[in-house]
C-alpha positions in Angstrom: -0.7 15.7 -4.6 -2.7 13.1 -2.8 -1.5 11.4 0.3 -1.7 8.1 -1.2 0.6 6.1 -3.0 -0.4 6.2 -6.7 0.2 2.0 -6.8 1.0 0.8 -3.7 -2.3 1.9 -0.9 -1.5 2.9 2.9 -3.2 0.7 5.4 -6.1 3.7 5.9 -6.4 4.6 1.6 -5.5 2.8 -1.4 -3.4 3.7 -4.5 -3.6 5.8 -7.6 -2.0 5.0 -11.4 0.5 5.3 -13.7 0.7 7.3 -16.7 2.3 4.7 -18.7 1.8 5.5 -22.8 3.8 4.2 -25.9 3.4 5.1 -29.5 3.4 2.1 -32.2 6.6 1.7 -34.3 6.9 0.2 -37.6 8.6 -3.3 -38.4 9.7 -4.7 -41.9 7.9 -8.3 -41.5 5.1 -9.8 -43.4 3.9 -12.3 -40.2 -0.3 -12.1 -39.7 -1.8 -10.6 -38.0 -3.8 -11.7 -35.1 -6.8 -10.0 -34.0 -6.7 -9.0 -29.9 -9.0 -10.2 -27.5 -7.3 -11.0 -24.8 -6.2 -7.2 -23.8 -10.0 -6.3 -23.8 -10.6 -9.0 -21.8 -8.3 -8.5 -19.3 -9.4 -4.6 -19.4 -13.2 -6.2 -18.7 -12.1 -8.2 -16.1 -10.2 -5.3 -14.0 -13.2 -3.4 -14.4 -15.6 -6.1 -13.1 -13.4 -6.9 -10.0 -13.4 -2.9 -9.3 -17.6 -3.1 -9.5 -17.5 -5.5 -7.1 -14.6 -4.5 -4.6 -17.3 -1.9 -4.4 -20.2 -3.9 -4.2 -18.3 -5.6 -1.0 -17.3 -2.4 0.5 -20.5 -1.2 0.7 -19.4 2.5 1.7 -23.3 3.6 3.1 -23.6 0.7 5.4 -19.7 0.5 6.5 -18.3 3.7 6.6 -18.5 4.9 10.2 -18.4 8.7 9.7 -14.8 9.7 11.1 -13.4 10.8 7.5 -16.6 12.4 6.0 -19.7 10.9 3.8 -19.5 8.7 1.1 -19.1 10.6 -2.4 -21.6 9.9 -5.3 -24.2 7.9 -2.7 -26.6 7.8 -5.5 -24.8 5.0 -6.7 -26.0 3.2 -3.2 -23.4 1.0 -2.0 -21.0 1.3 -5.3 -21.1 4.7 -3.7 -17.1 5.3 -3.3 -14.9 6.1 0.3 -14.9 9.6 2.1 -12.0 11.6 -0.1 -10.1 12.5 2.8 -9.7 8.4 3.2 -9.3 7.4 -0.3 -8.9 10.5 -3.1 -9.2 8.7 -6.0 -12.6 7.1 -5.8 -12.5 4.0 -4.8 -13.3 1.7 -2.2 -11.2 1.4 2.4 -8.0 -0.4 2.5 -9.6 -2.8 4.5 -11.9 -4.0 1.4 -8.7 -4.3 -0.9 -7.0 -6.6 1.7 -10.2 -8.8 1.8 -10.2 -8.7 -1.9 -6.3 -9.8 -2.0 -4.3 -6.6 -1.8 -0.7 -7.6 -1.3 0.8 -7.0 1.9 3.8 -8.7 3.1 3.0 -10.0 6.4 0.2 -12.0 5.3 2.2 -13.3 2.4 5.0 -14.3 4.7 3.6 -15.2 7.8 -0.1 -16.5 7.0 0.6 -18.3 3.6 -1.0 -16.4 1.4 1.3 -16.6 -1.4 -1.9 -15.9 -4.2 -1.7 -12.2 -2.7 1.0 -12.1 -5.4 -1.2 -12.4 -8.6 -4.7 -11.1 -6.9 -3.7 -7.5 -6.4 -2.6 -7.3 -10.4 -6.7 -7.5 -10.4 -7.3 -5.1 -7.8 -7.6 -0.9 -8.1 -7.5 1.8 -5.3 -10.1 4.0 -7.3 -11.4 5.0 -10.6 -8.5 7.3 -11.5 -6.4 4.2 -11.0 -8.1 2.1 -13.0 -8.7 4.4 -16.1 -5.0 4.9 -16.0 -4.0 1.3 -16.1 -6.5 0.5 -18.4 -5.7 3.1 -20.9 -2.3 2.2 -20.5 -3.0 -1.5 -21.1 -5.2 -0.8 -24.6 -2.2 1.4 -25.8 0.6 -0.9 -25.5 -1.4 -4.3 -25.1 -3.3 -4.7 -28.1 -0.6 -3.8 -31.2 1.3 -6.8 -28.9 -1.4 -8.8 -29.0 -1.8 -8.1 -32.8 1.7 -9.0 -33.7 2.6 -11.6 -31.2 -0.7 -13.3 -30.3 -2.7 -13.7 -27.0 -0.6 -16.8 -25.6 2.9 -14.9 -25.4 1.3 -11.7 -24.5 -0.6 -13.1 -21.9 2.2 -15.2 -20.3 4.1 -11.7 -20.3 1.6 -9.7 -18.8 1.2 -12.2 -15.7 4.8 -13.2 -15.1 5.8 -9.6 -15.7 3.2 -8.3 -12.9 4.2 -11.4 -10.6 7.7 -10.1 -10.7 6.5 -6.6 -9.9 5.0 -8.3 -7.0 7.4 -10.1 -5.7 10.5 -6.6 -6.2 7.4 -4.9 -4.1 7.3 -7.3 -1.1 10.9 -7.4 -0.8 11.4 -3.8 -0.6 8.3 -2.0 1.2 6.9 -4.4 3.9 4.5 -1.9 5.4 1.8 -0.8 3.3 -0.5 -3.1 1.1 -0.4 -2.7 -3.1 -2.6 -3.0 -5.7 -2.6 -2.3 -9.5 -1.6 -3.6 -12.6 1.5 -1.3 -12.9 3.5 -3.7 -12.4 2.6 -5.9 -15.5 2.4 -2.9 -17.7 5.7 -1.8 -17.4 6.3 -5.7 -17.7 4.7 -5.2 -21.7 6.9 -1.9 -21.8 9.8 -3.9 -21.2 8.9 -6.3 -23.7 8.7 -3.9 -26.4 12.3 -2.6 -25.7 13.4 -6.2 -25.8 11.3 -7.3 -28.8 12.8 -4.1 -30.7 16.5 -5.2 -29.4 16.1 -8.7 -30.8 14.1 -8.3 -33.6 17.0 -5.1 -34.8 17.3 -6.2 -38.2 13.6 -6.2 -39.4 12.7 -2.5 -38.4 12.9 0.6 -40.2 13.9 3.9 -38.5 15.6 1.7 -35.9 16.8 4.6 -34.0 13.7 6.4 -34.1 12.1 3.7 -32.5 14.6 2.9 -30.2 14.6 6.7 -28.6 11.1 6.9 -28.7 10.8 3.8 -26.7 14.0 4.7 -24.1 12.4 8.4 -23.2 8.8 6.9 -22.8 10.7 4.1 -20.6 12.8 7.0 -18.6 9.6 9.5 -18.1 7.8 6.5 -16.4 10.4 5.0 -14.1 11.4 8.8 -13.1 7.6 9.6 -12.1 7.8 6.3 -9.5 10.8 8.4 -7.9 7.6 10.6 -6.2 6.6 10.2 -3.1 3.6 7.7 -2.4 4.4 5.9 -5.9 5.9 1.9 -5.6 8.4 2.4 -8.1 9.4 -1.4 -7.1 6.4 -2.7 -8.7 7.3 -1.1 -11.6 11.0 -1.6 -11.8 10.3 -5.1 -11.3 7.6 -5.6 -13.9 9.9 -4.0 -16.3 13.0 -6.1 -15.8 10.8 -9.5 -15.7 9.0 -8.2 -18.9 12.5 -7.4 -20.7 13.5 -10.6 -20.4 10.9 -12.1 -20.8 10.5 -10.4 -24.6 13.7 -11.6 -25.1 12.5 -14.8 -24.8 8.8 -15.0 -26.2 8.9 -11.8 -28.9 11.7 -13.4 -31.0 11.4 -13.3 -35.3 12.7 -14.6 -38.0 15.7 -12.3 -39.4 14.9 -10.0 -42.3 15.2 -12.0 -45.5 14.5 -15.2 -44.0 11.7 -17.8 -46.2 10.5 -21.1 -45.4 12.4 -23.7 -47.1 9.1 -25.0 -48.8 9.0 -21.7 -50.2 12.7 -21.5 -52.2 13.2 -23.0 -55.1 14.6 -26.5 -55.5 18.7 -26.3 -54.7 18.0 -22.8 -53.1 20.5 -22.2 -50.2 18.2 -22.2 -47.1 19.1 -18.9 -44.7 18.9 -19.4 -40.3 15.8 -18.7 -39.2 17.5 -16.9 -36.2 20.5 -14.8 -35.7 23.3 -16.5 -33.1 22.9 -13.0 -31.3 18.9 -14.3 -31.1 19.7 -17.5 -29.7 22.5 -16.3 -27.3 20.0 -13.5 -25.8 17.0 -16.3 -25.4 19.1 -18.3 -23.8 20.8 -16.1 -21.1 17.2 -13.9 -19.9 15.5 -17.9 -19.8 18.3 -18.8 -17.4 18.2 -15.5 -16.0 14.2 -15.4 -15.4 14.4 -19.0 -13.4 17.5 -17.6 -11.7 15.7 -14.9 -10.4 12.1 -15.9 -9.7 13.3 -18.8 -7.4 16.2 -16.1 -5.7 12.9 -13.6 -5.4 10.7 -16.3 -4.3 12.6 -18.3 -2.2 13.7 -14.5 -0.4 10.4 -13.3 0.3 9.1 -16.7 2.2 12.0 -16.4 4.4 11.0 -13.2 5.1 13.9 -11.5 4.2 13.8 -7.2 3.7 15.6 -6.1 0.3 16.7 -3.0 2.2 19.1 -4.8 4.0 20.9 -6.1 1.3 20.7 -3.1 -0.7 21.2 0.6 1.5 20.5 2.3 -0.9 17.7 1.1 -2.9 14.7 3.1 -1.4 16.2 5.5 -3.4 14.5 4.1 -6.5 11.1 4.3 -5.4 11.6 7.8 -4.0 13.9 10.3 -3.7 13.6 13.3 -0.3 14.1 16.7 -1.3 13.3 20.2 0.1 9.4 20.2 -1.3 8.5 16.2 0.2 9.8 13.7 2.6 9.7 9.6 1.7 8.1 8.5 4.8 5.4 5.9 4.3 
């Protein structure tokens, strides 16, 4: 195993990926259909900031020697970092925290509060970013397809924002990057659109199970050392509510009034369950973005309020130690 975290970088490497897959599940709905381009973009954008986070680093002119050569030089200065500094191809710590890498103390003490959305953008390495960006095409675009680019893209940025902001509050040391975070932010959202939306799927079951175990692998490989499991916790709590909110349908058997017959009884558009769970995750996402927010610019440390939360990023046994 490498000696860097796989999304959250120590100040002398940077971090790796998540494995982060989900199989499609069938709904009962007529609804179009709309055609994704905004997960491809996003995927061509995290690829073009990695191009030139390497263009910046500039491994043959910077790297001073202490940790080897730089691997691949024929790529000239995309060339990547020494693998004993950074093993997953990719470009010095000191690049990502020019780039926008989130570290805390910059956040909180310098005012650099945009640290929170620029290291969703940011990679550690090419087995980093394939991971994400597989991951992101897998779950991303059926979402796209059935929900549109608007709600999707609102998810995938508020989901990684809170995956952000869990991170800062908890592990205050090291500097992240990765898109993890707003990933498990569109996992969430599937276990909340499929919660919501009960009533139109078939093999309900099926689907939910499918959907918990992928959920439970994931979270329980963040439990490894060198993996910010915060990022991804929070990401996934932002995005479940968050689907709660923006992935809601019409119930099975509902049709547009225009579309009944004259005198046809018109059925709810919306189950009261439906409205009930909108309404508690909206007040529960303001709730806790300003509680997270206002937390982290007082410089506040999650651990103190919570002994035993380190736990959920990793847990010591006999074979590894936690120590960051």
């Amino acid at each position: 195993m490498p000696s860097e975290d796989l999304e959250r970088g120590r100040k002398n490497g940077g971090g790796g990926g998540n494995g982060t897959s989900v199989a499609p599940y069938s709904a009962d709905t007529s609804e179009k259909h709309w055609t994704s381009w905004l997960v491809p973009m996003f995927v061509f954008a995290n690829v073009a900031v990695f191009i030139v986070a390497m263009y910046v680093n500039n491994c043959p002119r910077n790297n001073i020697g202490f940790e080897g050569k730089c691997v691949a030089r024929f790529l000239g200065r995309l060339s990547f970092q020494p693998l004993r500094e950074n093993p997953l191809f990719g470009p010095s710590s000191s690049t990502l925290e020019k780039m926008g890498a989130l570290e805390w103390d910059r956040v909180v003490h310098k005012h650099q509060g945009w640290r929170l959305v620029t290291c969703m953008w940011l990679h550690a390495g090419v087995i980093h970013l394939l991971a994400n960006m597989l991951s992101l095409v897998f779950i991303g675009i059926r979402l796209e397809q059935q929900f549109g680019f608007v709600r999707v893209g609102i998810i995938y940025l508020l989901a990684g924002l809170g995956g952000s902001i869990l991170s800062a509050l908890f592990i205050q040391k090291n500097i992240s990057v990765g898109a993890s975070g707003a990933l498990f932010g569109l996992l969430g959202a599937m276990l909340s659109e499929l919660l919501t939306n009960w009533t139109i799927y078939s093999n309900k079951i099926a689907a939910l199970l499918t959907l918990l175990v992928i959920i439970v692998i994931n979270l329980a490989v963040g439990i490894l050392p060198h993996v910010d499991n915060f990022a991804h916790i929070g990401g996934f709590l932002a995005g479940f509510l968050l689907g709660f909110v923006f992935l809601i349908r019409p119930q099975f058997g509902w049709v547009e009034s225009r579309h009944l017959p004259p005198g046809a009884r018109v059925k709810s558009k919306h189950k009261a369950y439906q409205y009930a769970l909108w309404l508690i995750s909206a007040v529960l996402l303001i709730v806790v973005f300003v509680l997270g927010l206002v937390m982290l610019f007082k410089g506040e440390n999650g651990n103190d309020h919570c002994s035993w939360c380190h736990y959920l990023s990793c847990v010591p046994t006999s074979r590894w130690n936690c120590q960051r």
